[in-house]
C-alpha positions in Angstrom: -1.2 0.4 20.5 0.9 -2.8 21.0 2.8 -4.2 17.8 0.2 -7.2 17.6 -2.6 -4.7 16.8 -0.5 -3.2 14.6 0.5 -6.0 12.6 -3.2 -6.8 12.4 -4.1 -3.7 11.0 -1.2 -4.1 8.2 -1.9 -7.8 7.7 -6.1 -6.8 7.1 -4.6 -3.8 4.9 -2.6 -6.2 2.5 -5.2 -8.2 2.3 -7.9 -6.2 1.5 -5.4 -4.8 -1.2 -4.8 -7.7 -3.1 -8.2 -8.7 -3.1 -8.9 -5.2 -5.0 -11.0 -4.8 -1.6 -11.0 -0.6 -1.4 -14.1 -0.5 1.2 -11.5 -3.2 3.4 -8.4 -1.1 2.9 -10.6 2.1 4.2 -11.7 0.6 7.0 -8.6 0.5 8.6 -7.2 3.9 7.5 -7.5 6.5 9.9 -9.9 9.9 8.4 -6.8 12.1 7.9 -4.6 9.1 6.0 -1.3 10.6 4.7 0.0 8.6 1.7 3.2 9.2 -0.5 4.4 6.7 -2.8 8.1 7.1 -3.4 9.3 5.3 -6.4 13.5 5.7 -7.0 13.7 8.5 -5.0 10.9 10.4 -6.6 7.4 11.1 -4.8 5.4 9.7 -7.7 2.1 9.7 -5.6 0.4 11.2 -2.9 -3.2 11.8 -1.4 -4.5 13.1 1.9 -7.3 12.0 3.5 -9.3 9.5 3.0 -11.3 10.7 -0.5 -8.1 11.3 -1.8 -6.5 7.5 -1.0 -9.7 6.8 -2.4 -9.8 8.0 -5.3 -5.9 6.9 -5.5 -7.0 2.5 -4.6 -9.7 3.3 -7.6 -7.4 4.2 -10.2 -4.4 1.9 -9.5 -6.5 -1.0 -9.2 -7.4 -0.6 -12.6 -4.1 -0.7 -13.6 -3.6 -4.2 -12.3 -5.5 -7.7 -13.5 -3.8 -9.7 -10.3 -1.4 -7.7 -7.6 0.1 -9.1 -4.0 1.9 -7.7 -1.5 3.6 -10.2 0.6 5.4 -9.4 4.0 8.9 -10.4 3.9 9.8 -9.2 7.4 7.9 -6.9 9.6 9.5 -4.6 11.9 7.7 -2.8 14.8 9.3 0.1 16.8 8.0 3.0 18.9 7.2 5.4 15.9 5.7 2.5 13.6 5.8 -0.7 12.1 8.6 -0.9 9.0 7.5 -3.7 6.8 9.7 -5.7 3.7 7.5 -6.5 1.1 7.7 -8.3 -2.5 5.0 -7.2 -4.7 3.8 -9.2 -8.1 1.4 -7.7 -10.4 0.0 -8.7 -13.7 -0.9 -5.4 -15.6 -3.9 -4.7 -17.1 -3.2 -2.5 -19.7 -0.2 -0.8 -21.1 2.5 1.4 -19.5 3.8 4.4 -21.4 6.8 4.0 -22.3 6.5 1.0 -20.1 5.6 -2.2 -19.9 2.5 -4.2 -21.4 -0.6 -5.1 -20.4 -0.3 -9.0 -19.3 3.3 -8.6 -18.2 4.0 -9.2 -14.6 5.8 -7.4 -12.7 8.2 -7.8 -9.9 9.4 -5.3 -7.2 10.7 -5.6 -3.7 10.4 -2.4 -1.7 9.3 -1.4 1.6 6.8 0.5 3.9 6.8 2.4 6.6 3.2 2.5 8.9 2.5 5.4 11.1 -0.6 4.8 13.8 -2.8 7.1 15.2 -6.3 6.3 17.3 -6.5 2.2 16.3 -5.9 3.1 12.7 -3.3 3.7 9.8 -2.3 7.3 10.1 0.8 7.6 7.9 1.4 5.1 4.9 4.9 5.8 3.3 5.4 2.8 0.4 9.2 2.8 -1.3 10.5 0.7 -4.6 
């Protein structure tokens, strides 16, 4: 898979993300997605396969009244594609112990894309 397809498969991901878009985001994740969210060093969320991610977009959506990922930089190699990104969300409700419903908030982070057959095999997102 050449890193054009690649970055096409990431760029329809992000969008169908910040549109809130599950079915979109799905349709480019290969059947046996791995994801792990790793947030200061901590794996703070996982699924495996695509019911699991699923079930995953559906709940943190609802966390979120407005959310964008944007690419900073985008780096394709052999094993994948490592991407900068800078992510704004407004929240919808509160945070335990956390922030508020209608703050934003701001993050930059990265993530690292693994491909297999066309699709998004391995989805590794770090803040």
């Amino acid at each position: 898979m050449d890193a054009d397809k690649k970055r096409a498969l990431i760029e329809r991901f992000l969008d169908a993300y910040n549109r809130f878009d599950i079915e979109g985001m799905i349709e480019v994740l290969h059947p046996d997605i791995e994801f792990r969210n790793i947030t200061g060093g901590n794996v703070d969320a996982t699924a495996s396969g695509l019911k699991e991610f699923r079930a995953l977009a559906e709940q943190s959506a609802k966390l979120f009244e407005s959310r964008k990922q944007a690419v900073i930089t985008l780096d394709p190699s052999s094993e994948g594609v490592s991407v900068e990104i800078e992510f704004t969300g407004v929240l919808a409700m509160d945070i335990p112990n956390g922030p508020k419903a209608g703050e934003t908030l701001e993050l930059q982070g990265h993530s690292e894309y693994v491909f297999r057959e066309e699709k998004i095999y391995q989805l590794t997102a770090y803040s």
